[in-house]
N, C-alpha and C positions, 0 to 999 in steps of 0.2 A: 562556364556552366550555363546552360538555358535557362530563360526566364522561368519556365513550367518549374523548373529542379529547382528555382530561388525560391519560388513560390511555396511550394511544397515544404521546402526547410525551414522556412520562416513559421509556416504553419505549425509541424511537428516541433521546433522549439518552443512556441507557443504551449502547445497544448500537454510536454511536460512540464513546465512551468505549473498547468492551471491544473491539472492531473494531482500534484502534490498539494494545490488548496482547494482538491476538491471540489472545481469546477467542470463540469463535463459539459465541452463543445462551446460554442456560440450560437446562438440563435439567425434562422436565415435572413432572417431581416427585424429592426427595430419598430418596423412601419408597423403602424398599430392593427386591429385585428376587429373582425366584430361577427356577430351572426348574421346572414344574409336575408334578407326581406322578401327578397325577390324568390319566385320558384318554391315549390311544398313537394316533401318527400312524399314518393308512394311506394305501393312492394313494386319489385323490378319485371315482375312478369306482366305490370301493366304497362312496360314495353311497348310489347306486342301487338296490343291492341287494334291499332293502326299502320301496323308499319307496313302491309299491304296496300296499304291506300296511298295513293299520291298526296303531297305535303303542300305546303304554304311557303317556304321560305326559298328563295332564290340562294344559291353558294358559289363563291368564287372562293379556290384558293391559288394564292399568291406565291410563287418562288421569290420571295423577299432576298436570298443570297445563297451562293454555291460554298462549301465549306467544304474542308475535309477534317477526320479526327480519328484519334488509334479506333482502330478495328477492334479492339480486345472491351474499349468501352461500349459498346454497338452489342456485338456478339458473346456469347458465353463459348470462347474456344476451346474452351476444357467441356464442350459437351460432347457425347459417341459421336454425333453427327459431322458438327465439325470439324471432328481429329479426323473424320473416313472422308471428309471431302478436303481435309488438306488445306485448312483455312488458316493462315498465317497471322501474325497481327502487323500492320501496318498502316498506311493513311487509307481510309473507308472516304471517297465521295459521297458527301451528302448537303443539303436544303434545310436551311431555314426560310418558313413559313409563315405565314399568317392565310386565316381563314376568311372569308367576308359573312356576314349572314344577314340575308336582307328579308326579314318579315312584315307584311303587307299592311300590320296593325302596328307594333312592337319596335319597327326603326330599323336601324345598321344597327350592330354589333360584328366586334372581330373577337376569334378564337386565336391568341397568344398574338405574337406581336413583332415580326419578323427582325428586321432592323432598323435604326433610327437613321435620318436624314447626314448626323455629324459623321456614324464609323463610315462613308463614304466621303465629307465633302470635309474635316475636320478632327479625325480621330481622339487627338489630343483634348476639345471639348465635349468628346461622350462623356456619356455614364457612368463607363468603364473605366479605371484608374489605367494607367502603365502597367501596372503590376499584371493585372489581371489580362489586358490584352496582350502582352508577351507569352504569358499562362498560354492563355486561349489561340495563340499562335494565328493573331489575327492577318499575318502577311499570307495566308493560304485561303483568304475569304475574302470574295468577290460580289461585290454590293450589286444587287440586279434592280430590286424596285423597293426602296425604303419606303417606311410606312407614312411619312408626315410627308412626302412626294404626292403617294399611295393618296393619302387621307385630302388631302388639297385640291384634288378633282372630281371629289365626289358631292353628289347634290344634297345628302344628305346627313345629317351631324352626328358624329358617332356615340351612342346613345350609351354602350359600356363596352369594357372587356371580359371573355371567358377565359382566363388561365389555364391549361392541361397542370401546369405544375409553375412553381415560385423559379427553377432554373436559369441563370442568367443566358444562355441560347435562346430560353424563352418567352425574354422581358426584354430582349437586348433592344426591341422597338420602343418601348416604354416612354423614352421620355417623347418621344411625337405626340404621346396620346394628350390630348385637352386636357390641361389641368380642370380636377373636378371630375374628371368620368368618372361612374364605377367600376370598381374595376374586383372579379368574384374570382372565388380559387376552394381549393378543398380545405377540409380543415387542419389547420399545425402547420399549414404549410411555411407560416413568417414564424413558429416557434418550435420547428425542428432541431436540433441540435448539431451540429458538428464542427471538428475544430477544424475543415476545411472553410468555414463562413470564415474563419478569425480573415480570411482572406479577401471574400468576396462581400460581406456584406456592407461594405461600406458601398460599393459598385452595384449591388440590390437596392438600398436606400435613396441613391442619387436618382436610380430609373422611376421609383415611385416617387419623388418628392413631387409634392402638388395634387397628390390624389387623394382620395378618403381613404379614411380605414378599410384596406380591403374586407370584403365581403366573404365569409366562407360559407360552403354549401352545407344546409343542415339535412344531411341524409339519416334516414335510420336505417341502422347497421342490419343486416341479415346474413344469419350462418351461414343458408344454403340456400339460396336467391341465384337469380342469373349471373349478377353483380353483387359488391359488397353496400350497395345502395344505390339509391335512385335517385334523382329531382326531377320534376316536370318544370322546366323555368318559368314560360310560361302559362300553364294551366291547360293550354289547348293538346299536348300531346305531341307538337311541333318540332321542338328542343329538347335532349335529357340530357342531364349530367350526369355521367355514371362512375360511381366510385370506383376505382381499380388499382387501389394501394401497392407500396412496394416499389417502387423506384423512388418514392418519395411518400413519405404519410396522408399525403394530399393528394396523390395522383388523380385526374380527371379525365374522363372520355366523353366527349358529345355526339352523340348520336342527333343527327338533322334528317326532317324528311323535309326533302327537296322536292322542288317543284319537278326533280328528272331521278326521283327516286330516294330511298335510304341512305345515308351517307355514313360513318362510322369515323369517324376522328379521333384514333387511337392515342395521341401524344406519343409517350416515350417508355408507353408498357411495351411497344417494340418498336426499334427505331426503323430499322433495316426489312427490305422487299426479301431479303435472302433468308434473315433469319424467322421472318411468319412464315413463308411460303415453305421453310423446313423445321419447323415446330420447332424452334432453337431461341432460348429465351434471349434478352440481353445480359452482356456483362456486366462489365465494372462498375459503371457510370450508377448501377444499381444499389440504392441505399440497404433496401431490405431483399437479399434475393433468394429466400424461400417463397415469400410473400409474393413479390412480384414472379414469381414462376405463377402461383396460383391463379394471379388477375391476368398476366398474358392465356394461360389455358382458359380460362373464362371468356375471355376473349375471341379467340380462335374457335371456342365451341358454340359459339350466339351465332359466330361467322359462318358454319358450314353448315350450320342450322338452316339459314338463311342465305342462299347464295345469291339474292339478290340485294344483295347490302356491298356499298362499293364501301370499302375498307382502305383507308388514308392512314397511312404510318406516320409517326413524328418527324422522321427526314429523308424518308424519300418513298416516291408514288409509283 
């Protein structure tokens, strides 16, 4: 049996078990939790404002590692689309990344957190238990530029992290980061539920050990907004965090205006260049997936709004 199927059965025993006392799920991580200080919500149409204007922040992003993963988690194959182009499930080529964002007042910061220094030079001492990297079928992932590599050439100290979402693909760099940064994410994200954590969170835990309470973003909510909320991080209109629930309670998108234009840093409201480019939401990998159909249309709709907004998927460009 593969490690994924060990994993998975251990979980689903688990979670009969805790079913019968009434326990629903695990939480994503124990790591404690707080309100964010940093960045003050606005309505989402104050957006807009600037985003014709040339920006402040310099953006590198990072092909941190080449991966592959089921295509059925990526893609919704059960959609018309889909089934008429003949999309199979099998291993999908994709990127894990990290983003740089360098603003001229404000410091470095990175958006998520690619890979850490060990799954390339030490696997055995990540993050990551066995458990989970047999799971995660870490023998099909190819370390290109880890983050604490990454972080050791640069002139400048990295000031926090921006989360798209709590994901272990998306923390898998975590432990590189400075003990002490801050590190910000949406809200619920460390107290979502499911008896998949019974698996991982102990492999969540290990990647934040040493950092503060993460930080979550205080957006206020709007029915019928651009987004399902907004943050200006820094106050000048430079960075937003924009709430786009539904693959995860917390899901986040940052919108950067770069010094070479708008940027849009989708995470993992759609992973795949195939399925935005064919209005096909994602799958499995999908917590909430009425919801996340919502924030990816939301999404897609700011985008053709605005065709001059370069649009960055969560794993591949």
């Amino acid at each position: 049996m593969r490690p994924r199927y060990i994993a998975l059965s251990i979980v689903a025993a688990l979670g009969g078990l805790l079913a019968v006392a009434g326990v629903v799920g695990f939480a994503a991580s124990s790591h404690e939790a707080q309100k964010s200080s940093l960045g003050a919500a606005r309505p989402t149409k104050d957006v807009l404002a600037l985003l014709d204007q040339p920006g402040p922040v310099e953006l590198e992003t990072v092909n941190s590692a080449d991966w592959a993963v089921e295509r059925s988690g990526l893609i919704n194959l059960g959609h018309p689309t889909a089934k008429s182009e003949g999309l199979k499930d099998g291993d999908e080529p994709i990127q894990v990344y990290f983003h740089a964002l360098r603003h001229p007042t404000q410091g470095l910061f990175i958006v998520d957190t690619g890979v850490e220094n060990a799954l390339r030079d030490a696997p055995e001492k990540s993050a990551l238990s066995g458990l989970v990297r047999g799971a995660m079928h870490m023998e099909k992932l190819k370390v290109n530029v880890p983050l604490g590599e990454w972080l050791a050439k640069q002139a400048q100290p990295l000031k926090g992290v921006f989360l798209t979402h709590l994901h272990l693909d998306h923390i898998t760099g975590m432990a590189d980061v400075p003990a002490g940064t801050p590190v910000y994410t949406g809200p619920g994200e460390a107290s979502a539920r499911q008896f998949l954590n019974a698996a991982v969170q102990g492999s969540t835990d290990r990647a934040l050990e040493g950092k503060p309470a993460l930080s979550e973003w205080t957006y206020a909510a709007e029915s019928s907004g651009l987004f399902d909320g907004a943050v200006d991080i820094f106050g000048d209109g430079s960075v937003w965090a924009l709430w786009v629930p539904g693959h995860t309670p917390g899901s986040t998108a940052y919108l950067v205006r770069s010094t070479k234009g708008p940027v849009l840093l989708v995470g993992d409201a759609s992973h795949t260049r195939w399925g935005w480019e064919h209005d096909v939401e994602p799958g499995a990998f999908t917590a909430d997936g009425p919801r996340g159909v919502e924030s990816f249309k939301k999404l897609r709709a700011f985008a053709k709004a605005h065709p001059n907004v370069d649009v960055r998927l969560g794993h591949q460009h």
